[in-house]
C-alpha positions in Angstrom: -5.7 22.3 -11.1 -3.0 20.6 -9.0 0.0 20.6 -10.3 2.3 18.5 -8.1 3.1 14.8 -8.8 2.4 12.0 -6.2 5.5 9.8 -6.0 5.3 6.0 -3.9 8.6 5.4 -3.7 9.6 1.7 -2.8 12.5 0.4 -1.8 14.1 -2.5 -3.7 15.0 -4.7 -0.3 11.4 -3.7 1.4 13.2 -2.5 4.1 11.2 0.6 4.5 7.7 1.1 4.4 7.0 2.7 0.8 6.4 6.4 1.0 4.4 9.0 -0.3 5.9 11.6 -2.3 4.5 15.4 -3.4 6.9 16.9 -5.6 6.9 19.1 -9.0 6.5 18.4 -12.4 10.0 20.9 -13.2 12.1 18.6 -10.5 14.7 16.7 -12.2 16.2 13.5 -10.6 18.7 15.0 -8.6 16.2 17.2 -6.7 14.4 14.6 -6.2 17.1 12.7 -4.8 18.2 15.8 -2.9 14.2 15.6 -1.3 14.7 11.8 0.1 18.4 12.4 1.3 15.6 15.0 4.1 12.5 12.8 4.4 13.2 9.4 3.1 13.9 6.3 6.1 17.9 5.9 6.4 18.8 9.4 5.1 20.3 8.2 1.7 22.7 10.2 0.1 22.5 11.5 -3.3 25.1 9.5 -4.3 24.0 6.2 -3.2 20.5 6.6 -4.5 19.5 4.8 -7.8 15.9 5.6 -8.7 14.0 3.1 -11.8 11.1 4.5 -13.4 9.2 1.5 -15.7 12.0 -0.5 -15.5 14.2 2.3 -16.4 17.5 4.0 -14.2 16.6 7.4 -14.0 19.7 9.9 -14.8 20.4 12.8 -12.5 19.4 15.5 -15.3 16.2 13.9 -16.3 12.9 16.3 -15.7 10.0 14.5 -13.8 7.2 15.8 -16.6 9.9 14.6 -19.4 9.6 10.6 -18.3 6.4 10.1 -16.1 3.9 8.8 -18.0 0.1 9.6 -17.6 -3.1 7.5 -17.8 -6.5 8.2 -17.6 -7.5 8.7 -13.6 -3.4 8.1 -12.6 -3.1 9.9 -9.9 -0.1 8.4 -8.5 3.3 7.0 -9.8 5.6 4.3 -8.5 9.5 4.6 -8.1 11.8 2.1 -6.9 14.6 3.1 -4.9 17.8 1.4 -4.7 20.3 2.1 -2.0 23.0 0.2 0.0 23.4 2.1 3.6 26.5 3.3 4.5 25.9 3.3 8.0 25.7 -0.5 8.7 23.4 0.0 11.4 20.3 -0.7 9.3 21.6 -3.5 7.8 22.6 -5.2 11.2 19.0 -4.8 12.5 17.9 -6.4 9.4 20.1 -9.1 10.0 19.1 -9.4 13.4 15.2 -9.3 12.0 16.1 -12.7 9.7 18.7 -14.2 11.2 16.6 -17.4 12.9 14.9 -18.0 9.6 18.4 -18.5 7.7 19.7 -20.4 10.5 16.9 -22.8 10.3 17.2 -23.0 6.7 21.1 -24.0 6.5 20.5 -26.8 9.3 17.4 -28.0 6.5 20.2 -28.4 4.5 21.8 -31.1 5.8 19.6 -32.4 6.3 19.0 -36.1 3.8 
């Protein structure tokens, strides 16, 4: 019997590809955390991560196995991250990804 947990974890701005997740039932949050701050896109720090579970923010001392819930042939479970880069380097080159669509749209402004 596997006992690990398959996470997608999304991020709230889509900046990232979502990624897949093993972790352990016994984590809490803040291992969890801990786990992205290594693998996840960005390097987030512990601090600057907010994770929501079913529309919930998850608190730092809260055990994976204590707040997932399970359905019949669920394999998988889906958390959102939430994080706000430090390093202003990723949001420059997201900037830079959008930046003729919002031009565009402010000259459709004035447009009568």
């Amino acid at each position: 019997m596997d006992l690990d947990i398959t996470l997608i974890v999304k991020a709230s701005n889509q900046q990232f590809e979502d990624q897949t997740i093993k972790c352990e039932p016994s984590w809490t949050i803040r291992r969890l955390k801990s786990h992205l701050t290594e693998v996840y896109p960005g390097k987030p720090s512990t601090d600057e991560q907010k994770l929501i579970y079913s529309g919930q923010l998850l608190g730092d001392s809260i055990v994976l196995k204590d707040i997932l819930r399970h359905y019949d042939g669920q394999k998988t479970h889906t958390v959102h991250l939430v994080f706000t880069p430090k390093n202003n380097r990723f949001q420059k080159e997201f900037s830079y990804a959008s930046g003729s669509s919002s031009s565009s749209s402010a000259s459709n402004r004035n447009m009568p």
